[in-house]
C-alpha positions in Angstrom: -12.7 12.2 25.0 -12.6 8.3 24.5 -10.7 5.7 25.9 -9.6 3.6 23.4 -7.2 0.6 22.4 -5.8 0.8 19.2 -4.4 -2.0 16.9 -2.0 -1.7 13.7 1.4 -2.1 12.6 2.5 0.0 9.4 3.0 4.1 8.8 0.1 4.8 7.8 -1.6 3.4 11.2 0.7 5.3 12.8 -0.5 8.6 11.7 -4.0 7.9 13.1 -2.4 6.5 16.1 -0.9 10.2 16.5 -3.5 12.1 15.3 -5.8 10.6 18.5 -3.4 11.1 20.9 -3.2 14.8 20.0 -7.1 15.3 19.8 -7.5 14.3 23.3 -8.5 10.5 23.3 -7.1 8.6 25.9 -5.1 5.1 23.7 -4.5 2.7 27.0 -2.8 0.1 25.1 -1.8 -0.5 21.4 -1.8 -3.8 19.9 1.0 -4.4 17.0 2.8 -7.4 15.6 5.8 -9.3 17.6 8.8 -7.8 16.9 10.1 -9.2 13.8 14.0 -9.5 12.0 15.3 -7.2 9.5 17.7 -8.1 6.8 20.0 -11.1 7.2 21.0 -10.3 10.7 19.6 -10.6 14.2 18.2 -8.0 15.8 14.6 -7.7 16.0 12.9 -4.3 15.3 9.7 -3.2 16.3 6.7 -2.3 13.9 6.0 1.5 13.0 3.1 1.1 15.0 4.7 0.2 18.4 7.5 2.9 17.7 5.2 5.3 17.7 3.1 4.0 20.6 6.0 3.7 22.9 7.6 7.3 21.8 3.9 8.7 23.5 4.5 6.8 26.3 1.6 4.0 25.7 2.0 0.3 26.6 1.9 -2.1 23.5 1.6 -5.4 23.8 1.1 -8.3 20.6 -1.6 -9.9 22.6 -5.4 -9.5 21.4 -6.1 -11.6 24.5 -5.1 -8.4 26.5 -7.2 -5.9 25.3 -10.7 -6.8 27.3 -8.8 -6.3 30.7 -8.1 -2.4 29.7 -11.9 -1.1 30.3 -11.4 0.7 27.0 -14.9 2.1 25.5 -14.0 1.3 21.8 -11.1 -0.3 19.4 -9.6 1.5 16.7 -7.7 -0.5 14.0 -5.8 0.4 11.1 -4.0 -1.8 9.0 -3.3 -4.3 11.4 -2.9 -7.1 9.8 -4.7 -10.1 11.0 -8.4 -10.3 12.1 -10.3 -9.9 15.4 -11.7 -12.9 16.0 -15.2 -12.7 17.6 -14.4 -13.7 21.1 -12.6 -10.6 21.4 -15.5 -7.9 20.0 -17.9 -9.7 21.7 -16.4 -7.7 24.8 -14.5 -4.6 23.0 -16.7 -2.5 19.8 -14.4 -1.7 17.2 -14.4 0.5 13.9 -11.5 -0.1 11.1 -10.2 2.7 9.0 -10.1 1.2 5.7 -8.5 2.5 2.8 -10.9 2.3 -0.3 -14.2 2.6 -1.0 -16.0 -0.2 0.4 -17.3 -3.1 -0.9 -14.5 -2.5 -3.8 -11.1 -3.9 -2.5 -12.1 -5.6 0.8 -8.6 -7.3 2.0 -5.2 -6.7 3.2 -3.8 -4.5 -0.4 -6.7 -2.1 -1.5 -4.3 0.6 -2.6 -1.8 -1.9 -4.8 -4.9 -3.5 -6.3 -6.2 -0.2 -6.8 -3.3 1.0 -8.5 -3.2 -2.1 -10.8 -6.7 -2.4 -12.1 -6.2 1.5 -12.8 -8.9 2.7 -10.9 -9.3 6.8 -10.8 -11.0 6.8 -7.9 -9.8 5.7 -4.6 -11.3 6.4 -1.3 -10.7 6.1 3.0 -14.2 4.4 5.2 -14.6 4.1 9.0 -16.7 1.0 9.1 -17.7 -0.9 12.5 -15.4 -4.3 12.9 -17.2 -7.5 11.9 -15.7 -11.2 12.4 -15.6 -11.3 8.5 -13.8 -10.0 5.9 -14.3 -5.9 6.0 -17.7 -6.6 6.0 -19.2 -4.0 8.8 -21.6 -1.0 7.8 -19.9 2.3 6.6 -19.6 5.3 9.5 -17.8 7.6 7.5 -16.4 8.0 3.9 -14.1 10.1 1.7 -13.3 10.0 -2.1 -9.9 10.4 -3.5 -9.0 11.0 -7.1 -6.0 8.7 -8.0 -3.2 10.5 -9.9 -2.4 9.6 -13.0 1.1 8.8 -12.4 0.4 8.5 -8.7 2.7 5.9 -7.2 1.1 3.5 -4.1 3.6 5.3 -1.8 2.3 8.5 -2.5 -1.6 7.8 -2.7 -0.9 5.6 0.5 0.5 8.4 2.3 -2.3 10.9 1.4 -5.0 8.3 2.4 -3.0 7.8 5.7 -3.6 11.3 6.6 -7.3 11.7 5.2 -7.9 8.2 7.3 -7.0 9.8 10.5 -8.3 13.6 9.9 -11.9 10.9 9.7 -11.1 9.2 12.5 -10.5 12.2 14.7 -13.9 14.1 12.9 -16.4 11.1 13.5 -15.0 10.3 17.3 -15.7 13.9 18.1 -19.3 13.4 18.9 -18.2 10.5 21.7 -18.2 6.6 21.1 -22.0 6.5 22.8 -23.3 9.0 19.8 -21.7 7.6 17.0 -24.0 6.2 14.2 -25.0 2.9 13.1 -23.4 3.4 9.5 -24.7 2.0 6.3 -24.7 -1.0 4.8 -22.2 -1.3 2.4 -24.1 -1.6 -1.6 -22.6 -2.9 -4.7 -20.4 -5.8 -5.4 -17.5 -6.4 -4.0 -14.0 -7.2 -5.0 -11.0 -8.7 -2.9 -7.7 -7.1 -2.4 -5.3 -10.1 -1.9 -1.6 -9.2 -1.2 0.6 -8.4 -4.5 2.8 -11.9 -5.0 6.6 -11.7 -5.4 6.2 -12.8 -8.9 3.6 -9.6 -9.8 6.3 -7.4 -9.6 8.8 -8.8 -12.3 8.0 -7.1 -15.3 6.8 -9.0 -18.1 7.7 -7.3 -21.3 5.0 -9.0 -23.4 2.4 -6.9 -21.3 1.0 -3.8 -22.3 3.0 -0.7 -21.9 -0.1 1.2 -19.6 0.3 -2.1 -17.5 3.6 -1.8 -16.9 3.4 1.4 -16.2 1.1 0.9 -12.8 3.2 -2.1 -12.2 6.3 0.4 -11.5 3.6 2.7 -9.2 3.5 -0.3 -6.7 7.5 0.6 -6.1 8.7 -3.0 -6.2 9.3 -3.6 -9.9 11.7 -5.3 -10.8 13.1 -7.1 -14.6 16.8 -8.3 -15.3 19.4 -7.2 -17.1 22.8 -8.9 -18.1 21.8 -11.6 -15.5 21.6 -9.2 -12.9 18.4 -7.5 -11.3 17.2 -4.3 -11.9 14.6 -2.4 -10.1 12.7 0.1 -12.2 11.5 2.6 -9.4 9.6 4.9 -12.0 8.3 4.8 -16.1 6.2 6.5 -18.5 3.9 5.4 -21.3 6.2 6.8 -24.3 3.5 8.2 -27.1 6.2 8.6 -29.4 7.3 6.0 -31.9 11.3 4.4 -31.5 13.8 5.2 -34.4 13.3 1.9 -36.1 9.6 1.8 -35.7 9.2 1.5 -39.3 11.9 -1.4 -39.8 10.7 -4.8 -40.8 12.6 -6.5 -38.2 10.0 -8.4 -36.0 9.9 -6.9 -32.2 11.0 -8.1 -29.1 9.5 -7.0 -25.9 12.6 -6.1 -23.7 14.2 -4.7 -26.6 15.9 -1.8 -25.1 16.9 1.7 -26.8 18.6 3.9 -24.6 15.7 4.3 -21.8 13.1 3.1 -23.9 11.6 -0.6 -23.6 9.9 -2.0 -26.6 6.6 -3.7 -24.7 3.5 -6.2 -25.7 2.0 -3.0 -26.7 3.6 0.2 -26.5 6.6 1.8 -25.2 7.8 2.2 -22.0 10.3 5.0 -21.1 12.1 4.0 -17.8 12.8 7.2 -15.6 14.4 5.9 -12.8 16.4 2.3 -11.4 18.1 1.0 -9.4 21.1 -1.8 -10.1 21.6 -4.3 -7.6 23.9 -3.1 -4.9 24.0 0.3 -6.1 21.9 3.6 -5.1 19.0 4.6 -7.3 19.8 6.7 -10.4 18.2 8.1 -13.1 17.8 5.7 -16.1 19.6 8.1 -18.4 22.8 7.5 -16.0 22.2 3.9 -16.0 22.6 3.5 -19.8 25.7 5.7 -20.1 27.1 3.3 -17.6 26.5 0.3 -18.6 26.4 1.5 -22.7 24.0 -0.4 -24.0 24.7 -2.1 -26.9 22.1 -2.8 -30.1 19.1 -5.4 -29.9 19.8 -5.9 -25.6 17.1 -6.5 -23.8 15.4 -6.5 -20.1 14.8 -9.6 -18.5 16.3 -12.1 -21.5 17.4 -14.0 -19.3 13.8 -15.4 -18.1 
């Protein structure tokens, strides 16, 4: 078994985090971000990552500058969040669990952007650590099919444990017998992180669009001046009672749960009012009885 350092912050690095400790390898320190606040008040709280770490009993520490001292034979990261600079694997090899399918989605939100450009196909890599960008040749790779409806928590939590099941399977031969990888081939696109305002539905879009909008889990729209988080919605196929009027249509336009769109219908399954617990959206329009020609997010 190895000894290794290892280097994230969220969930999902936590599960490989786990799965090495129970396979044997020997993780003498874990690198994760500073503490940082929660909510409006003061108290700091650690990341997944170190929670984890310090429930097995491993020192953590938010210094890169400490990991050369530890005599480790090979980093791990996962989703940690800033890069290695070169200084640093000049001294310490290191391999990145990455979840896509390299080059596609190099960058700190693969899964979102995958989600969003609709992509079927989704994947986990084990790739040696470069200076640059999720660059490094390919050890190890596993396709995923992407759900239909599949929402980023979901596929993010699958690829989590896929990630480390690869991790444990391509370590088992020892750090000294582990290949060169491959080169990654074909062109690749960047995963930048999902800005605040991608997540506020625009009505005028598309309904399908919309529709892997609410799969990233953040969506959000208005309604009476008041925000509304749509946590889940489906493409509706069939037409709305007045589809045949010749009143012109307003995206927003809301009849009981469905949502007149660009293009399309979207049928909203489940929200979530601000201040109040999510529900389903068939509860949420008895509540707040909708009246005639409302609409989400008129108040843009």
């Amino acid at each position: 078994m190895a000894r290794l350092v290892f280097l994230g912050t969220p969930p999902a690095a936590a599960v490989s985090l786990e799965a090495l400790v129970h396979a044997g390898h020997d993780v003498v320190l874990v690198v994760s971000r500073a503490d940082a606040r929660r909510g409006r008040g003061t108290t700091h709280s650690p990341s997944p990552v170190k929670r984890a770490a310090l429930e097995l009993g491993i020192e953590v520490t938010d210094r890169l500058d400490d990991l050369p001292a530890t005599g480790a034979e090979l980093g791990v990261v996962v989703a940690y969040g800033r890069l290695v600079p070169g200084r640093i694997l000049d001294v310490l090899p290191m391999v990145n669990v990455h979840f896509s399918l390299l080059p596609r989605w190099r960058g700190a939100a693969p899964v979102e952007r995958a989600v969003l450009a609709g992509d079927t196909e989704t994947g986990v890599g084990l790739m040696r650590l470069e200076q640059s960008l999720d660059t490094g040749p390919v050890l190890a790779q596993r396709r995923v099919t992407i759900g239909a409806r599949e929402h980023v928590s979901a596929l993010t939590n699958r690829l989590a444990t896929i990630g480390a099941e690869l991790l444990v399977d391509t370590l088992a031969v020892g750090v000294d017998s582990l290949p060169a990888g491959a080169a990654q081939q074909g062109e690749p696109t960047y995963a930048e992180k999902v800005r605040p305002e991608e997540l506020r539905l625009n009505w005028w879009r598309a309904a399908s669009e919309l529709e892997r909008v609410v799969r990233l889990d953040r969506a959000w729209t208005t309604f009476r001046h008041e925000r509304l988080r749509v946590l889940d919605a489906v493409v509706r196929s069939g037409p709305l009672s007045d589809e045949n009027s010749d009143a012109p249509v307003v995206p927003g336009t809301l009849e009981q749960v469905a949502v007149r769109t660009g293009d399309g219908v979207l049928e909203l399954v489940e929200v979530q009012p601000a201040g109040k617990r999510p529900m389903s959206a068939s509860a949420w329009c008895r509540g707040v009885r909708v009246e005639a020609g409302e609409t989400l997010g008129g108040d843009e």
